[in-house]
VODO-486838 format. One record per residue (C-alpha): residue in three letters; x, y, z. Coordinates in Angstrom, 1 decimal, always signed. Layout:
ATOM     r       c1       c2       c3
ATOM   Ala        X        Y        Z
...
# end
This chain:
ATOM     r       c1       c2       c3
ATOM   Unk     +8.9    +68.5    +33.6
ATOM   Unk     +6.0    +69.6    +31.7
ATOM   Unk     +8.1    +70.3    +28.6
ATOM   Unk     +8.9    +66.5    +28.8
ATOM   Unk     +5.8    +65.7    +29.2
ATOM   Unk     +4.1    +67.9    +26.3
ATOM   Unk     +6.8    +66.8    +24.1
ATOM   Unk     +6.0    +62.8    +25.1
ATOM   Unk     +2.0    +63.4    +25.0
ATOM   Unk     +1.5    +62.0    +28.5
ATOM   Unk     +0.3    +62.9    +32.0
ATOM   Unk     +2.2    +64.3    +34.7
ATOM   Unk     +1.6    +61.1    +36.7
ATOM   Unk     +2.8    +58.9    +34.1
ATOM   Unk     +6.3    +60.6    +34.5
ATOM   Unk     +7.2    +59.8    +37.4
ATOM   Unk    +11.2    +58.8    +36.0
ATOM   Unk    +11.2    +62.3    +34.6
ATOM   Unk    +11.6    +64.1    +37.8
ATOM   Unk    +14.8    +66.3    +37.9
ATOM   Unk    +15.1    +69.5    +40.3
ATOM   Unk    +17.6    +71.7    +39.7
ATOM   Unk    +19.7    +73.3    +42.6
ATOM   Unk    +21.8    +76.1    +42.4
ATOM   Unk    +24.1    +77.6    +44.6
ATOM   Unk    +26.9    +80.7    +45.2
ATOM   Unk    +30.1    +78.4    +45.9
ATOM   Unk    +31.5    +75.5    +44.7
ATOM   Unk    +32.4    +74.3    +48.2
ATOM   Unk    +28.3    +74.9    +49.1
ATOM   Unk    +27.6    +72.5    +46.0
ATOM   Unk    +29.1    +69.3    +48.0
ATOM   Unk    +27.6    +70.8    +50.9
ATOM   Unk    +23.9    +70.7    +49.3
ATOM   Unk    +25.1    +66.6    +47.8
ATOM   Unk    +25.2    +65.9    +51.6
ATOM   Unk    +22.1    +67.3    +52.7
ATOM   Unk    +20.3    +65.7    +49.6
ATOM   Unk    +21.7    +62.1    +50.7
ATOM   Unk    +20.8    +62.7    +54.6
ATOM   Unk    +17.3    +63.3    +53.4
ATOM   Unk    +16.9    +60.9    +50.8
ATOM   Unk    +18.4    +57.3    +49.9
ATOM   Unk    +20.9    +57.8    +47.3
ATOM   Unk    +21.4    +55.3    +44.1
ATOM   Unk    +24.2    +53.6    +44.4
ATOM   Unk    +26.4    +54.6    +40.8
ATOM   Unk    +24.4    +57.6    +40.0
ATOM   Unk    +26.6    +60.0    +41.5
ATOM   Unk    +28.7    +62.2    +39.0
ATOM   Unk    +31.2    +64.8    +39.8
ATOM   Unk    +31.8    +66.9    +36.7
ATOM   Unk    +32.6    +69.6    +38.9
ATOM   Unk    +36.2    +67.6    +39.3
ATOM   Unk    +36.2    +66.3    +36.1
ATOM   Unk    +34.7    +68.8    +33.9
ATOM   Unk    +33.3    +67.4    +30.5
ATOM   Unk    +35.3    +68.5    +27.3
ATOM   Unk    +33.2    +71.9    +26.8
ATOM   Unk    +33.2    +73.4    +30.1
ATOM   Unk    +29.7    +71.3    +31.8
ATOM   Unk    +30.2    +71.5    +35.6
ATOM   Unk    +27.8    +69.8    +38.0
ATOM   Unk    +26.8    +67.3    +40.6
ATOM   Unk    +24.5    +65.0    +40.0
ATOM   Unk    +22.7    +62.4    +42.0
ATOM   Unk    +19.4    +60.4    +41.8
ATOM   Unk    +17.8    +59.6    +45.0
ATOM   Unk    +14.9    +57.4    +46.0
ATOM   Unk    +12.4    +59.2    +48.1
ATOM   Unk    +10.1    +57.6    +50.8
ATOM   Unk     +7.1    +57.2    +48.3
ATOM   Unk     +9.6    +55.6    +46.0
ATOM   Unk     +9.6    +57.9    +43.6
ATOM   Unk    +12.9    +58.7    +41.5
ATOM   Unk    +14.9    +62.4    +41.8
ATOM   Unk    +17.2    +63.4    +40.0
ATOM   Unk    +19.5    +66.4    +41.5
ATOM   Unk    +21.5    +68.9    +39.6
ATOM   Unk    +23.7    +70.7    +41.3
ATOM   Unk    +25.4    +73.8    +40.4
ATOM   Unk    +26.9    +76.9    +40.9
ATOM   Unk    +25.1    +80.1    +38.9
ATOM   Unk    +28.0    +80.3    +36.8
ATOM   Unk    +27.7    +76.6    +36.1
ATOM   Unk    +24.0    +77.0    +35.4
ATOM   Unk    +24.8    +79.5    +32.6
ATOM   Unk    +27.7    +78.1    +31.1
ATOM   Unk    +25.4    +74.7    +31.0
ATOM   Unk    +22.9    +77.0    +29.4
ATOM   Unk    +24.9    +79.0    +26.8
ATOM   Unk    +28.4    +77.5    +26.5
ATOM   Unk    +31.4    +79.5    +25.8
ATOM   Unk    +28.9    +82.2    +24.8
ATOM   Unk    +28.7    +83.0    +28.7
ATOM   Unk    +31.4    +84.8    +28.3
ATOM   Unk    +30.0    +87.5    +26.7
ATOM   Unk    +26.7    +87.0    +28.3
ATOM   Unk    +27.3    +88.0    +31.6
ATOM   Unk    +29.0    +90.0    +34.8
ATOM   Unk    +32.3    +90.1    +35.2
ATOM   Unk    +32.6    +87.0    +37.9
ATOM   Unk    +30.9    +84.7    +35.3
ATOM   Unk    +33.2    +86.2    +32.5
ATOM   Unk    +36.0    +85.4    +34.7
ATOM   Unk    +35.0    +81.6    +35.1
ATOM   Unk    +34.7    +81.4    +31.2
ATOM   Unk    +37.1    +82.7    +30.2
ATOM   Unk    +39.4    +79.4    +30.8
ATOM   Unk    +36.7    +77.3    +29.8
ATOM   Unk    +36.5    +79.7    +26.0
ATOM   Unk    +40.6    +79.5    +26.2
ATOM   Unk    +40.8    +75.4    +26.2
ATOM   Unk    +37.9    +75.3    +24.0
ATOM   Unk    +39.7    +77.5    +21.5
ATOM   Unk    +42.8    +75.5    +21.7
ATOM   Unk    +41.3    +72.1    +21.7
ATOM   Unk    +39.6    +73.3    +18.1
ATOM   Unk    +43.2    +74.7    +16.8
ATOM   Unk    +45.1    +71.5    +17.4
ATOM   Unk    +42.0    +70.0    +15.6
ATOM   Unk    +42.2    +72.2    +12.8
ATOM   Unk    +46.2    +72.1    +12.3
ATOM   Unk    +46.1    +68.6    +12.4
ATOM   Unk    +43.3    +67.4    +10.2
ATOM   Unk    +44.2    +67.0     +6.6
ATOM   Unk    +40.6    +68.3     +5.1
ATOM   Unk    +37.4    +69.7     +6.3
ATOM   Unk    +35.8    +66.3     +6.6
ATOM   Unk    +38.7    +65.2     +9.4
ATOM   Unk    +38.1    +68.3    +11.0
ATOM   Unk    +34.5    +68.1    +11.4
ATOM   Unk    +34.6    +64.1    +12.4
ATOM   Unk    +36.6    +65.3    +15.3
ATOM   Unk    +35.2    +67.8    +16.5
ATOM   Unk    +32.2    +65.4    +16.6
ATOM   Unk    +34.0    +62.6    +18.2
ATOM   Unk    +35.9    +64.2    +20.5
ATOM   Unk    +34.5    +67.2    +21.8
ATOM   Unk    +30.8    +66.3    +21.7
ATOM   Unk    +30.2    +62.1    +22.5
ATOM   Unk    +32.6    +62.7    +25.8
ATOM   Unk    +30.8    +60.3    +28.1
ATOM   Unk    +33.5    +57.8    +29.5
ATOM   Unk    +35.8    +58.7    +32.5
ATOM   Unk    +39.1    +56.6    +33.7
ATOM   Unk    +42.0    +57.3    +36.0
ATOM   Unk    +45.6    +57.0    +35.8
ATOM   Unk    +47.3    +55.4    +38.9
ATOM   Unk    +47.7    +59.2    +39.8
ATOM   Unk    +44.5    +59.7    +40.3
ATOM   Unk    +44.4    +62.1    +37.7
ATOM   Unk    +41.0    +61.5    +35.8
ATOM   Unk    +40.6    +61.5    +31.7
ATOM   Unk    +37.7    +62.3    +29.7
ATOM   Unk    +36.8    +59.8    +26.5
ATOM   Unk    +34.5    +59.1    +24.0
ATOM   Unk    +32.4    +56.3    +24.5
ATOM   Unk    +34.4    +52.8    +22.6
ATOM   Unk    +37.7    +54.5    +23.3
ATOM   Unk    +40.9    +51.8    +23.7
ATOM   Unk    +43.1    +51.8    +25.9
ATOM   Unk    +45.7    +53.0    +23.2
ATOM   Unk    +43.2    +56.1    +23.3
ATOM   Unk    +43.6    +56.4    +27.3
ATOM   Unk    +47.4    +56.6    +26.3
ATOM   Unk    +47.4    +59.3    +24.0
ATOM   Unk    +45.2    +61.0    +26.1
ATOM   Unk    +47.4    +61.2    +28.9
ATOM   Unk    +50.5    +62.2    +26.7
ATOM   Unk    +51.7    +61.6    +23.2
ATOM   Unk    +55.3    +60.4    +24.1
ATOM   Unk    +53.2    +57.7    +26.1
ATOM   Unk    +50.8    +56.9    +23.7
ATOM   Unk    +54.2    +56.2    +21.4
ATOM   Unk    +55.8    +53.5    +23.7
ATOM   Unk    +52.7    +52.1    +24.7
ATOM   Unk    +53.1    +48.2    +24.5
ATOM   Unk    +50.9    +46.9    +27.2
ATOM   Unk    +48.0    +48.1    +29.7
ATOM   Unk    +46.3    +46.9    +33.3
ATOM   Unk    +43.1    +48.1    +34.0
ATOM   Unk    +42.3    +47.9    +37.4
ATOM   Unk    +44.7    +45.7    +37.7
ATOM   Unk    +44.7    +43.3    +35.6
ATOM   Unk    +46.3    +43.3    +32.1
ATOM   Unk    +44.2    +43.8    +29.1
ATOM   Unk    +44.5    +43.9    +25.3
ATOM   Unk    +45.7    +47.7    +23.9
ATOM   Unk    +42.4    +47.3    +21.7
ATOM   Unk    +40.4    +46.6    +24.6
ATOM   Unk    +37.8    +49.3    +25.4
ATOM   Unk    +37.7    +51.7    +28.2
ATOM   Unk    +35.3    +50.2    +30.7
ATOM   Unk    +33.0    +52.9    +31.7
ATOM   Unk    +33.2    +52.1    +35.8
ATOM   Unk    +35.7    +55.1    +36.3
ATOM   Unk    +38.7    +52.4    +36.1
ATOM   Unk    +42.4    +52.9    +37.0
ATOM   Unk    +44.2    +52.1    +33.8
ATOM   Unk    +48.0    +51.8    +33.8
ATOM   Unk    +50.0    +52.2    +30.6
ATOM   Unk    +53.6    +49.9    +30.6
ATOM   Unk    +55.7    +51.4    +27.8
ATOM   Unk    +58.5    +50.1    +26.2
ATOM   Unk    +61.8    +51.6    +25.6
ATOM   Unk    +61.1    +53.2    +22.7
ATOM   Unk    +58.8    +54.6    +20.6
ATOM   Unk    +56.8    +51.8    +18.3
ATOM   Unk    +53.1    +52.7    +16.9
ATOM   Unk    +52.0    +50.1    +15.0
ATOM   Unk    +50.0    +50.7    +11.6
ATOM   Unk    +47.0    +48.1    +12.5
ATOM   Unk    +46.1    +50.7    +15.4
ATOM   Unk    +44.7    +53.0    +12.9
ATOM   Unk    +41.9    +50.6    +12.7
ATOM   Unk    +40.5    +50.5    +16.3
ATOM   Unk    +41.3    +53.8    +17.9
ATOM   Unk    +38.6    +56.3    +18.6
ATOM   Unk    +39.6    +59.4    +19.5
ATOM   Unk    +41.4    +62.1    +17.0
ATOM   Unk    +44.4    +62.9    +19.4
ATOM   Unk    +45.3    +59.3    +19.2
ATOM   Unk    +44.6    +58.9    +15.6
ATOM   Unk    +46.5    +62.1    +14.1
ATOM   Unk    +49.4    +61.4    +16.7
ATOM   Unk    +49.6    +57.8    +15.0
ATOM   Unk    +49.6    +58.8    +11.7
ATOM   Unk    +51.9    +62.1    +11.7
ATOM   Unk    +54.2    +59.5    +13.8
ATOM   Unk    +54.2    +56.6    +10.9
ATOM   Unk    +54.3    +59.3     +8.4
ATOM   Unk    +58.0    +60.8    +10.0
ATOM   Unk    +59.1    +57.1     +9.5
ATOM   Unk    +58.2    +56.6     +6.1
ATOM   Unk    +55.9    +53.7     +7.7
ATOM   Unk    +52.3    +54.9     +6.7
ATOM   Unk    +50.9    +52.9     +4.2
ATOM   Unk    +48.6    +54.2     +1.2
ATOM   Unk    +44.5    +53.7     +1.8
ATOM   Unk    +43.8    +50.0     +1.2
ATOM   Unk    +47.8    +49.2     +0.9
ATOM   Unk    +47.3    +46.6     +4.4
ATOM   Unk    +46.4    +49.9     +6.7
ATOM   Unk    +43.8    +51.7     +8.0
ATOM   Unk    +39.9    +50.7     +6.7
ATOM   Unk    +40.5    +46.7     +5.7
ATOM   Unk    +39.2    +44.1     +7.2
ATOM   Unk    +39.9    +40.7     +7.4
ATOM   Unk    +37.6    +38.1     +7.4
ATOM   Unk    +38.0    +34.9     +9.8
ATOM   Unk    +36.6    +31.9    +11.3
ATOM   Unk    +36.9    +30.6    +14.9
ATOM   Unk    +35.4    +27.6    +16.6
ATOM   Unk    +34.9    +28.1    +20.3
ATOM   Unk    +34.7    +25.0    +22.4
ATOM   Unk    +32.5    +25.6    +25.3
ATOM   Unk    +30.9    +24.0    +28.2
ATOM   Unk    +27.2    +23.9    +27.4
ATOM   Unk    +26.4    +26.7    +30.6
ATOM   Unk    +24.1    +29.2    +30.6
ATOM   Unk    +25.4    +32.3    +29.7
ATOM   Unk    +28.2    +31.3    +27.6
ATOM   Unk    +26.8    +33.1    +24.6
ATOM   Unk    +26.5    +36.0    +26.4
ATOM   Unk    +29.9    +36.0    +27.6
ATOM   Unk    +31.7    +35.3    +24.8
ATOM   Unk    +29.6    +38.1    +22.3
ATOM   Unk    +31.0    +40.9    +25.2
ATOM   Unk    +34.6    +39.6    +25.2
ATOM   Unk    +34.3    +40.0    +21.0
ATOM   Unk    +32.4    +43.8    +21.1
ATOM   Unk    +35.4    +44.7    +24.1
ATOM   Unk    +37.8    +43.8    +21.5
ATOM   Unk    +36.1    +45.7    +18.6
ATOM   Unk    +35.0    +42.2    +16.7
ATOM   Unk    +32.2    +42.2    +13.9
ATOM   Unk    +30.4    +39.2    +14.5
ATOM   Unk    +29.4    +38.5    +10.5
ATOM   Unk    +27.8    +34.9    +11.1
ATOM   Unk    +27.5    +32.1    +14.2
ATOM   Unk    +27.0    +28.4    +13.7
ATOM   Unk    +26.9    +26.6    +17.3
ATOM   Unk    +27.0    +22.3    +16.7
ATOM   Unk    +27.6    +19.9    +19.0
ATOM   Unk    +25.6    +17.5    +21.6
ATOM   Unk    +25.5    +16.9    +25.4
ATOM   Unk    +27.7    +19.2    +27.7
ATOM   Unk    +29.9    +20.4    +24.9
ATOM   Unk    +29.0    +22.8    +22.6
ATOM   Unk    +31.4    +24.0    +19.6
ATOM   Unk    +30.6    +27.6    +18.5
ATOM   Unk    +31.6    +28.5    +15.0
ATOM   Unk    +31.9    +32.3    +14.4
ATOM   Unk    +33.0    +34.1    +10.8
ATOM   Unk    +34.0    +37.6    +12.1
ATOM   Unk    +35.9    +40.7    +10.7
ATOM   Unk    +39.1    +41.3    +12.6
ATOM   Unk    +41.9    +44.0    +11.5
ATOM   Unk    +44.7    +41.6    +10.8
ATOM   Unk    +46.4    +38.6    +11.8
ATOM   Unk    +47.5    +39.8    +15.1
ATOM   Unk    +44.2    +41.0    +16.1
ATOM   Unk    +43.1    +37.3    +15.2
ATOM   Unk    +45.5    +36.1    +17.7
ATOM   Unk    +45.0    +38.2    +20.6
ATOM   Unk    +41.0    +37.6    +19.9
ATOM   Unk    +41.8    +33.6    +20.4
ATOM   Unk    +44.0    +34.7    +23.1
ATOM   Unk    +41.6    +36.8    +24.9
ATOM   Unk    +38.6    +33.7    +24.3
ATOM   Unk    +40.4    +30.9    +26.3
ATOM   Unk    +40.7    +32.5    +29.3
ATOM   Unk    +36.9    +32.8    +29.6
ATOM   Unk    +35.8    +30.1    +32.1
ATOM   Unk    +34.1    +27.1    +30.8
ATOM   Unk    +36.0    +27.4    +27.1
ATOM   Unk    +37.5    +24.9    +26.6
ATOM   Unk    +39.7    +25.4    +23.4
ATOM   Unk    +39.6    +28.2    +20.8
ATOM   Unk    +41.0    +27.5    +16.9
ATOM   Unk    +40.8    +29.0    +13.6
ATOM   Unk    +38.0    +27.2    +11.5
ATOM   Unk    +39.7    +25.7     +8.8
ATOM   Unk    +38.0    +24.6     +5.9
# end
């Protein structure tokens, strides 16, 4: 606490958001004993409980975290750990060498995935820039969590798709991936992971069938090597700039909305979900309807057509077209 506030230049008072306490425990089963105790004393913030202790992050962070309100209204924020978690938080996969024998021992498989995560990176990237860009992407910006209807939870960078969740699950399923529901309800492959800890179920097809254009909107380097080393096998994998991966294509649209508040706002989140550059926005029209025009950067023609898909079922549009000029 006074680190933060030296750094920030203010007083202790002023810092009230700042206020984290650190607990730290010999058990993993007294961890989610301590979590219950904290919320019997204090009233807990609903969606700012975490369990990495079930799902660890990517390089070995276990914890429980929770941010409660106490009766003066000021804002906690608990850390829960055990002592082995506390050093591993502190010095990694260095731990390992760090410490006694029990800590060593709770390292070690946390050092072992770590290694192996960084070897499939390695044998897979085709340079030293790849390498590094995954490393970056994929081991370090881990901040989005989604389930399978398993209940088996997957770690993701955050802007991951759904073809992302795929691969992440399993290659072979990333491969015959043709549609998705999340939570439920069926969504774009190119749709992002929502970051609400979501069920997400993958529909596959009967076989095999990445497609070039999702070179262009997936994330994550498992997803993005699998794709490639696939299209590559099939002769399939076109040369930079040859239709594939890092072109654009630029498109008009002309949204026809009811003139409700919010619309705007609605439509903008349905475009970022789908990985849409807005490039320009032109909105015409008088009374109750509204038209929208909107130049935008898609990946190809079939992104085009799922965006204009994706638009009409937003309530109060009333028809979406390609501007034509």
């Amino acid at each position: 606490m006074y680190e933060q506030c030296r750094r920030k230049k203010v007083g202790f008072r002023q810092q009230w958001d700042l206020l984290e306490i650190s607990v730290q425990v010999a058990e993993v089963e007294e961890c989610y004993r301590a979590l219950g105790i904290i919320h019997s004393l204090f009233k807990p913030r609903m969606g700012m409980v975490r369990d990495f202790i079930a799902a660890p992050r990517a390089y070995g962070f276990q914890s429980l975290q929770t941010t409660v309100t106490a009766s003066n209204g000021q804002v906690v924020r608990f850390q829960i750990q055990t002592r082995e978690m506390y050093q591993v938080a502190q010095l990694g996969v260095a731990a390992r060498w760090n410490h006694a024998s029990g800590t060593r021992a709770y390292t070690q498989g946390v050092f072992d995935g770590w290694v192996e995560q960084v070897k499939e990176f390695d044998s897979q990237a085709q340079n030293s820039d790849e390498f590094y860009a995954a490393m970056q992407g994929d081991m370090f910006q881990t901040e989005i969590y989604a389930y399978t209807p398993e209940g088996d939870v997957k770690e993701l960078p955050r802007g991951a798709t759904l073809v992302d969740f795929a691969y992440a699950v399993h290659t072979e399923l990333g491969h015959r991936c043709v549609k998705a529901k999340v939570d439920g309800v069926e969504r774009s492959l190119r749709s992002r992971v929502p970051n609400n800890m979501a069920t997400i179920e993958i529909i596959c097809g009967d076989k095999p069938s990445p497609e070039v254009n999702w070179l262009n909107f997936v994330k994550t380097s498992k997803a993005l090597y699998a794709i490639r080393s696939w299209l590559r096998q099939h002769d399939a994998l076109p040369e930079w700039g040859e239709n594939g991966e890092g072109q654009k294509l630029l498109a008009g649209i002309v949204v026809e909305v009811r003139d409700v508040k919010g619309m705007l706002r609605q439509i903008t989140k349905c475009l970022e979900g789908l990985d849409v550059n807005i490039v320009d926005l032109k909105i015409s029209g008088e009374g109750r309807i509204k038209q929208d025009a909107f130049t935008i950067q898609v990946d190809d023609q079939g992104h085009l057509q799922e965006v204009i898909r994706q638009l009409k079922h937003i309530p109060n549009v009333l028809d979406v077209s390609k501007l034509t000029k």
